[in-house]
Steps between C-alpha positions, in 0.01 A plus 500: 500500500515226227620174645807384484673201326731251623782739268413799638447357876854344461655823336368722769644246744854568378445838444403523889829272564699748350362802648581340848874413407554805367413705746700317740816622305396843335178662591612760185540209288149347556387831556596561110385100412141588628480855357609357127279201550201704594577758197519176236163462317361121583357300378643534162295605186400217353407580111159533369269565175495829427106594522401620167447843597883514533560395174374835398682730686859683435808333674693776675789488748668720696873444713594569782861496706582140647331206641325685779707443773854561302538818222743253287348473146136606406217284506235543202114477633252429276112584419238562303314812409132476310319853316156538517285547156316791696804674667436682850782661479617322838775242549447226824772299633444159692747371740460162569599338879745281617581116322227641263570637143282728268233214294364475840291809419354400176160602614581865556624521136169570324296682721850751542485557080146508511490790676772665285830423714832456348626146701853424611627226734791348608660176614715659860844436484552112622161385357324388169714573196709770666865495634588565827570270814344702769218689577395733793304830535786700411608298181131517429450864519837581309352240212159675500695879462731367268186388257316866618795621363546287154152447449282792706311717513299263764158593588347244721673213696347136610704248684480212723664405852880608436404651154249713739689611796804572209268768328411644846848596529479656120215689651673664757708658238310564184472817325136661509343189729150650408598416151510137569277209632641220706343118523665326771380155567607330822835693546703443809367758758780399757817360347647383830174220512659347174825497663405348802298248314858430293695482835269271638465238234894514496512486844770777500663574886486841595855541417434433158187682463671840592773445271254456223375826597831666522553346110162660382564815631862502331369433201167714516654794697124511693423328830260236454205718607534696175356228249133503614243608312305644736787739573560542146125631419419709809606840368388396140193716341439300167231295437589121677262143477644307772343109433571290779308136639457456859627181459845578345762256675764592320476941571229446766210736542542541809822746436306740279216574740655766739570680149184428376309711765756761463649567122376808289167538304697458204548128572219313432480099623357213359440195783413150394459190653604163440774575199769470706847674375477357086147422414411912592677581168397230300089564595295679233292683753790673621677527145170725414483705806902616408374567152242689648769672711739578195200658287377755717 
């Protein structure tokens, strides 16, 4: 984890503060607090220079009902969509994790049209240049079939950490899985580690931890066991790279290795060392070894 400023120390203090107060009067209410707080992308996007490669491609959007959270209004995502010289006749869609935002994966951009694939990306809702004030696996996954929908047919699928563990749910529904190839790159194997990391650096009571629970499921309709990727991808027969580093603090390794010894032949994994949870996306070793993946 990046250290922390004297901002975010003293933010996180109050946030803590309020946690505690709150649950002394409403364990709903902070229940509710916690469960928004965690679903609110942070920290915020902060704008960049478009890499060149982005200058060339088609700006598309797509809209979808609400903020995330609330259906009042629609919120209008935006990305970017690139055509080969060489078509494949194959479209790939990259879903980018959390606090992140699609010119993070500049590098895949090339070698993708290279090989003949028709591009398309998207800022999530709450990040980058899209609209939108929360973000969880379900917003995720109805963003992602909204722009299957508007912008399909997909072929192929990459995405990192939330991005990842969003497309594993995809998976578990897709038409004709054999059809498809999915890149997942450090997805969350166990969902309830990332919330017990969250309740622990809020230093949420009990009380208030199982009302945050009781607000996810309410909004989700699915216990919290549901959103696991592991779960997701154990009946799935497609074709699956599973990229993971054994040092991954923030969706440790540890998690993944029960499923590891156990998941289907049609899963295949990639194990580094040393990359931790962002640097195993960003590595050109393991950028070829997914284009390897995607052209047989």
């Amino acid at each position: 984890m990046a250290k922390q400023g004297f901002s975010e120390r003293m933010y996180l203090r109050y946030l803590r503060t309020k946690f505690k107060t709150l649950g002394l009067v409403s364990m709903p209410v902070a229940g509710k607090l916690a469960f928004n707080l965690f679903c609110t992308p942070y920290p915020k996007f902060k704008k960049r220079k478009a890499p060149a490669i982005f200058h060339q491609a088609k700006g598309i959007q797509v809209k979808v009902i609400g903020n995330g959270l609330q259906a009042i209004g629609t919120s209008t995502l935006n990305g970017f969509e690139w055509q080969p010289s060489k078509p494949n006749g194959k479209t790939v869609l990259i879903a980018h994790g959390y606090a992140s935002f699609s010119y993070k994966f500049e590098q895949y951009l090339q070698p993708l049209l290279k090989m003949g694939f028709r591009v398309i990306c998207f800022d999530a809702p709450g990040h980058g240049i899209s609209e939108g004030k929360y973000i969880n696996i379900v917003i995720y996954q109805q963003a992602i079939e909204a722009i299957i929908k508007e912008h399909g047919p997909i072929d192929n699928f990459i995405g990192h950490s939330l991005g990842a563990i969003t497309l594993a749910m995809v998976a578990e529904t897709i038409s004709h899985p054999l059809n498809h190839k999915f890149v997942l790159i450090a997805p969350a194997t166990k969902t309830t580690t990332t919330f017990e990391n969250y309740f622990n650096m809020m230093h949420l009571s009990e009380g208030v931890r199982k009302a945050f629970i009781e607000e996810l499921q309410r909004h989700t309709q699915h216990p919290v066991s549901f959103f696991e990727a592991d779960r997701a991808l154990e009946k799935y027969t497609g074709p699956v790279l599973w990229v993971h580093d054994q040092e991954d603090r923030v969706c440790p390794y540890k998690d993944l290795i029960d499923f590891k010894n156990k998941a289907p032949e049609n899963i295949k994994f990639l194990t580094t060392n040393g990359l931790g949870h962002n640097k195993v996306y960003k590595t050109q070793e393991v950028i070829d070894k997914i284009m390897a993946f995607l052209g047989s």
